[in-house]
DSSP file (Angstrom, degrees, kcal/mol; ACC not computed):
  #  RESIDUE AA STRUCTURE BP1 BP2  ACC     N-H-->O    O-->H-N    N-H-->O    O-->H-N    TCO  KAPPA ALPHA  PHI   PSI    X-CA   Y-CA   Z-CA
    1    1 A X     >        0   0    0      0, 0.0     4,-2.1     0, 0.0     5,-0.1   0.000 360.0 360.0 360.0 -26.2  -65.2  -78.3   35.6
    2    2 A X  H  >  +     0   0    0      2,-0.2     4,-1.6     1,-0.2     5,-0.3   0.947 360.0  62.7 -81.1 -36.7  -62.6  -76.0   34.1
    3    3 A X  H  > S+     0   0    0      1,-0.2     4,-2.5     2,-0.2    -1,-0.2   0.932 106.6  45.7 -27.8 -72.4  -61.9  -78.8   31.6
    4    4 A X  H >> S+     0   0    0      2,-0.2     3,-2.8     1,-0.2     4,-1.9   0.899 114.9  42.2 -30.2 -69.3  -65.4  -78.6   30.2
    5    5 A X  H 3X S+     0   0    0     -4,-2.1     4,-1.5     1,-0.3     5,-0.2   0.890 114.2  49.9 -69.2 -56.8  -65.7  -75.2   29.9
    6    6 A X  H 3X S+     0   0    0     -4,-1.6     4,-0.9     2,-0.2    -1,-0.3   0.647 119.5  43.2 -32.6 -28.5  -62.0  -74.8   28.5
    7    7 A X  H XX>S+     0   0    0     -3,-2.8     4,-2.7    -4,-2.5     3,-1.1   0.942 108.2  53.2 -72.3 -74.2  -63.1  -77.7   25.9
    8    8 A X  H >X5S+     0   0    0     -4,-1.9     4,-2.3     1,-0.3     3,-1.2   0.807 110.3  53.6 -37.9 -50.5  -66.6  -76.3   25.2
    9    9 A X  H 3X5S+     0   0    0     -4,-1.5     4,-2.2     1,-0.3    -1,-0.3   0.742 105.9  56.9 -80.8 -38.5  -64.2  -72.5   24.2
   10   10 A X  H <X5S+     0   0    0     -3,-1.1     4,-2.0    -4,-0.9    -1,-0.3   0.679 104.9  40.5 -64.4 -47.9  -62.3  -74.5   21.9
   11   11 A X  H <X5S+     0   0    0     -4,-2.7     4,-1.2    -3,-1.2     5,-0.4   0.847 114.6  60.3 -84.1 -16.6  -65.0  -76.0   19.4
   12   12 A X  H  X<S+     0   0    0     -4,-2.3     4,-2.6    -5,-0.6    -2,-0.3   0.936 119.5  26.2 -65.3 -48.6  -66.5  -72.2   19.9
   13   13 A X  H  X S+     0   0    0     -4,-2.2     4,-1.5     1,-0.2     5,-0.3   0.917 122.5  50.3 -51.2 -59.9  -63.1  -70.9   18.3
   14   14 A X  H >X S+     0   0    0     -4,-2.0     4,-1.7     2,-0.3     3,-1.5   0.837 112.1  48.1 -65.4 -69.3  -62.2  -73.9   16.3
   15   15 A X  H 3X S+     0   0    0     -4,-1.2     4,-1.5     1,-0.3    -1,-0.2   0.840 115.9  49.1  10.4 -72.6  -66.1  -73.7   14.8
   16   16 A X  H >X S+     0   0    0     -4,-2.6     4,-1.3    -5,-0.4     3,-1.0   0.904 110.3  51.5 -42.6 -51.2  -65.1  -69.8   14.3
   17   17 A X  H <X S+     0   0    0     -3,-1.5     4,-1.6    -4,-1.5    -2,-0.2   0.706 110.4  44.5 -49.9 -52.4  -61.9  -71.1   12.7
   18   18 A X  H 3X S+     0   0    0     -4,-1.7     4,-0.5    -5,-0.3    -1,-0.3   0.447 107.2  60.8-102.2 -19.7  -63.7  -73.4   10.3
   19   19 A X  H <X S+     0   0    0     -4,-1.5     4,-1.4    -3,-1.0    -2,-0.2   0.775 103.4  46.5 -76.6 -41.8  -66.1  -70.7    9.5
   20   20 A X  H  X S+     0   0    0     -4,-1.3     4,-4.4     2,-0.2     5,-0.3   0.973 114.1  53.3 -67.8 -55.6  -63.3  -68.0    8.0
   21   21 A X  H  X S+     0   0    0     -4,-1.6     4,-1.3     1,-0.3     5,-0.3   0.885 109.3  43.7 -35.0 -69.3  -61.8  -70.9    6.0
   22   22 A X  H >X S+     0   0    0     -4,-0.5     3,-1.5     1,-0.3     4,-1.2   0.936 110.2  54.9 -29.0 -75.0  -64.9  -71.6    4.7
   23   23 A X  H 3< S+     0   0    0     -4,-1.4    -1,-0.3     1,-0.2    -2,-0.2   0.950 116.7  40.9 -37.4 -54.4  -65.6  -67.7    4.1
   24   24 A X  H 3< S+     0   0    0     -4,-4.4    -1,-0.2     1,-0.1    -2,-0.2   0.513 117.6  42.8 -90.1   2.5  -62.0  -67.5    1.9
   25   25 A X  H X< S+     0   0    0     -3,-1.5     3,-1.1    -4,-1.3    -3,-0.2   0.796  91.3  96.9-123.4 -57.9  -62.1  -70.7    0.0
   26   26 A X  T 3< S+     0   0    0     -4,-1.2     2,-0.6     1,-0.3     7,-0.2   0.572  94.1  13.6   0.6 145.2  -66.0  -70.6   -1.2
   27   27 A X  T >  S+     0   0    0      5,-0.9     3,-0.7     2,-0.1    -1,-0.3   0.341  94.8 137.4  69.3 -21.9  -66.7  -69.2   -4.8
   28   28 A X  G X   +     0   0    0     -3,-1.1     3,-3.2    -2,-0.6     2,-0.1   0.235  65.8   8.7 -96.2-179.6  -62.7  -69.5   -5.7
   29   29 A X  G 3  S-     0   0    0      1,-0.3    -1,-0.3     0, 0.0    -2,-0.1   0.289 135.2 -52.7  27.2  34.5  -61.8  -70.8   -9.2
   30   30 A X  G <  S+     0   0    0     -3,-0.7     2,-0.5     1,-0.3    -1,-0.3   0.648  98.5 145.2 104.1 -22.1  -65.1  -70.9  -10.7
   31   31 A X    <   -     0   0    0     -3,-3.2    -1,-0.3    -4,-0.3     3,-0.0  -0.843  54.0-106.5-108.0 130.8  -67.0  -73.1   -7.7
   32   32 A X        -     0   0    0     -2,-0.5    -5,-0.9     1,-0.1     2,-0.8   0.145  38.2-117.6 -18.2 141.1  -70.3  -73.0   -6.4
   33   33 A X        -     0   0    0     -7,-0.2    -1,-0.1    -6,-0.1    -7,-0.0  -0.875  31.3-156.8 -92.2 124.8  -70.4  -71.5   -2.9
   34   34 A X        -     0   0    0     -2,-0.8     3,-0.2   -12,-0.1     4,-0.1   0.094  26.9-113.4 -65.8-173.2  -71.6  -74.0   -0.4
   35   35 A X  S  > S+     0   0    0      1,-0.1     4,-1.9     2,-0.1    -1,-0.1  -0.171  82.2 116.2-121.0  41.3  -73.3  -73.3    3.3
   36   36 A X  H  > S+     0   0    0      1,-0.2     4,-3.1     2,-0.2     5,-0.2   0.854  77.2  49.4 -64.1 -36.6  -70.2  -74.8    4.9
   37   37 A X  H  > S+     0   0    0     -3,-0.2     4,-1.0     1,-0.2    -1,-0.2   0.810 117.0  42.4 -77.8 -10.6  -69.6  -71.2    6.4
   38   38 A X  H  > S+     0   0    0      2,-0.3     4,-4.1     3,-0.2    -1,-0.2   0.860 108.5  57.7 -57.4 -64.0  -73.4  -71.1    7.6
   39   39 A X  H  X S+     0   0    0     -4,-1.9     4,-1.6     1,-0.3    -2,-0.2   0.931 108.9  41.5 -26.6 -78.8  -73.1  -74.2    8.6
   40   40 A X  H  X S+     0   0    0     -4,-3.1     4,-0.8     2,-0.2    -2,-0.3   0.601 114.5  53.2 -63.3 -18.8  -70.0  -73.4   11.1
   41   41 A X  H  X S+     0   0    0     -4,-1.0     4,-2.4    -5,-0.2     3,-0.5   0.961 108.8  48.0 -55.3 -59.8  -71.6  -70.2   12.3
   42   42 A X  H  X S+     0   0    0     -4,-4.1     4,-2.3     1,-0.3    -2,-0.2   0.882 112.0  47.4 -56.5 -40.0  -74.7  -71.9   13.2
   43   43 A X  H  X S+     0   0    0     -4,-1.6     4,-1.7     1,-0.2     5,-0.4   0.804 113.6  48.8 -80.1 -22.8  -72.8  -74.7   15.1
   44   44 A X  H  X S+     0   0    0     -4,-0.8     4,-1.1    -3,-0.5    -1,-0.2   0.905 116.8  45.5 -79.7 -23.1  -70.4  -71.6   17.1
   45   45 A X  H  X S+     0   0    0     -4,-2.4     4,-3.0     2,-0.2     5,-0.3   0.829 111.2  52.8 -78.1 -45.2  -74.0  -69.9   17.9
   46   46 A X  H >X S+     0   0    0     -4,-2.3     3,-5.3    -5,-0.4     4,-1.5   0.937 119.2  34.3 -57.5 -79.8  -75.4  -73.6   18.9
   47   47 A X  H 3X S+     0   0    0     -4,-1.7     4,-1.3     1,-0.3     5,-0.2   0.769 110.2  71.3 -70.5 -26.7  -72.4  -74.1   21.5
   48   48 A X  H >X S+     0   0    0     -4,-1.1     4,-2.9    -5,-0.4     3,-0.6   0.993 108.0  26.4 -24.1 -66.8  -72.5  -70.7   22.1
   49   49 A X  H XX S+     0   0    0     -3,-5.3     4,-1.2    -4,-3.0     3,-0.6   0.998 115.6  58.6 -82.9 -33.1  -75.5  -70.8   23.9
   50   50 A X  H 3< S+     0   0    0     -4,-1.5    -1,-0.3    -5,-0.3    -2,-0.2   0.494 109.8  54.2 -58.8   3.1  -75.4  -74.4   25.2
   51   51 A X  H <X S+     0   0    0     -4,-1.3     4,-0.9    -3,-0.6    -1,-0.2   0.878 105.7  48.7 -56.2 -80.7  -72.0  -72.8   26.7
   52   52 A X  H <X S+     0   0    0     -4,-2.9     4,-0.9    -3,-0.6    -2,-0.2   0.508 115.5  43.2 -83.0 -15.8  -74.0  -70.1   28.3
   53   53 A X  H  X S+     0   0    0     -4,-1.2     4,-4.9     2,-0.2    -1,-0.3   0.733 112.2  58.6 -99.2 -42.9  -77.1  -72.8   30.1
   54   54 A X  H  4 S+     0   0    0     -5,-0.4     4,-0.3     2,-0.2    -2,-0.2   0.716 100.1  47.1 -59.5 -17.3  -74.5  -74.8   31.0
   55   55 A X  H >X S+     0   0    0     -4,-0.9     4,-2.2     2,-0.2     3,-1.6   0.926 118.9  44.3 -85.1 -73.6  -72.8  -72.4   32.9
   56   56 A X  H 3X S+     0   0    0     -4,-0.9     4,-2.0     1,-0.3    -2,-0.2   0.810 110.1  52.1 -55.9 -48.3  -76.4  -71.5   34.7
   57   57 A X  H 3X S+     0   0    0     -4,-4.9     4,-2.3     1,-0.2    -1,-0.3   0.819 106.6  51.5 -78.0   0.2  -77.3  -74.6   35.2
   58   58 A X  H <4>S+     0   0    0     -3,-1.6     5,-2.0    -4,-0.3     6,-1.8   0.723 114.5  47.0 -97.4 -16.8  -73.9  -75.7   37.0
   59   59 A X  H ><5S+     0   0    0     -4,-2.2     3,-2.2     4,-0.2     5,-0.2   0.979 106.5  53.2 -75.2 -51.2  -74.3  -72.8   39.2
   60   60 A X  H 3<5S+     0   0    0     -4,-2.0     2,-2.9     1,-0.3    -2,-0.2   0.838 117.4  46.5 -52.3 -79.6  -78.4  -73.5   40.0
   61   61 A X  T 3<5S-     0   0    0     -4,-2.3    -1,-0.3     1,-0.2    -2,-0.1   0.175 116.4-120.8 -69.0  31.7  -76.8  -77.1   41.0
   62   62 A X  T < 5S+     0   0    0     -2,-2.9    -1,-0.2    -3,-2.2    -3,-0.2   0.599  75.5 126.1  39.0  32.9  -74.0  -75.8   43.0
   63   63 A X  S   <S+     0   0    0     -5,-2.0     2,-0.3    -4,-0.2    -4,-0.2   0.762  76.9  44.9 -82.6 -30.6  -70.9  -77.4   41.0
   64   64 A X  S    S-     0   0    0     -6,-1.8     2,-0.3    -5,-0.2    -2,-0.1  -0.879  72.9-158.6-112.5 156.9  -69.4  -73.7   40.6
   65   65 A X        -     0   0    0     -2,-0.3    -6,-0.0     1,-0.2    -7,-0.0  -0.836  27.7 -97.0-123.6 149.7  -69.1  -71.3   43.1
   66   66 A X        -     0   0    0     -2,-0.3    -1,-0.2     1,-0.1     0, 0.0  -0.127  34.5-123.9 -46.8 170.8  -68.7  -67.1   42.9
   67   67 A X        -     0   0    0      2,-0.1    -1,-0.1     0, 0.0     3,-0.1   0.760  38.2-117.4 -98.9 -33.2  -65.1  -66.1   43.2
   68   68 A X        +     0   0    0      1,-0.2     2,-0.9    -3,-0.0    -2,-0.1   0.159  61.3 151.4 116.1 -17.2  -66.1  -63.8   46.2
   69   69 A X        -     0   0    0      1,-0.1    -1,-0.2     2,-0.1    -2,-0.1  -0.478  52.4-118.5 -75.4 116.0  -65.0  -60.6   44.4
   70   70 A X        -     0   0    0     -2,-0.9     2,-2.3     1,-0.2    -1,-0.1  -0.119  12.3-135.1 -46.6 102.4  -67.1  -58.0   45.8
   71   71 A X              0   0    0      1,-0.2    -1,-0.2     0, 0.0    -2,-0.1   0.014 360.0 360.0 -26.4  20.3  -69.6  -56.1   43.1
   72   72 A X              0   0    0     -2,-2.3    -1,-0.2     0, 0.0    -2,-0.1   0.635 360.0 360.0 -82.3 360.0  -68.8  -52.1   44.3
């Protein structure tokens, strides 16, 4: 399970990643700007939350457990 999630945080960065590029080469020399950085937001936002359900639903079906450290 830590595979997943460690995979899933990696296309969130790499997404992020792909989004600044995007951000700094856009407009340059003369060139149209595209919606590549839009694009890659929207897709770090997507896995974002499909991150954040996945999570929930693998506790609801008891594949992860609490760590046991006490909320005081």
């Amino acid at each position: 399970m830590k595979i997943v999630f460690a995979f899933a945080l990696l296309a969130i960065v790499m997404a992020l990643v792909f989004a600044g590029r995007a951000m700094l080469q856009d407009g340059r020399d003369g060139k149209a700007k595209s919606n590549s950085m839009v694009n890659a937001l929207a897709w770090r936002v997507g896995l974002s939350i499909a991150l954040f359900l996945f999570i929930l639903l693998s506790y609801k079906m008891g594949w992860i457990h609490p760590t046991g450290v006490p909320l005081k």
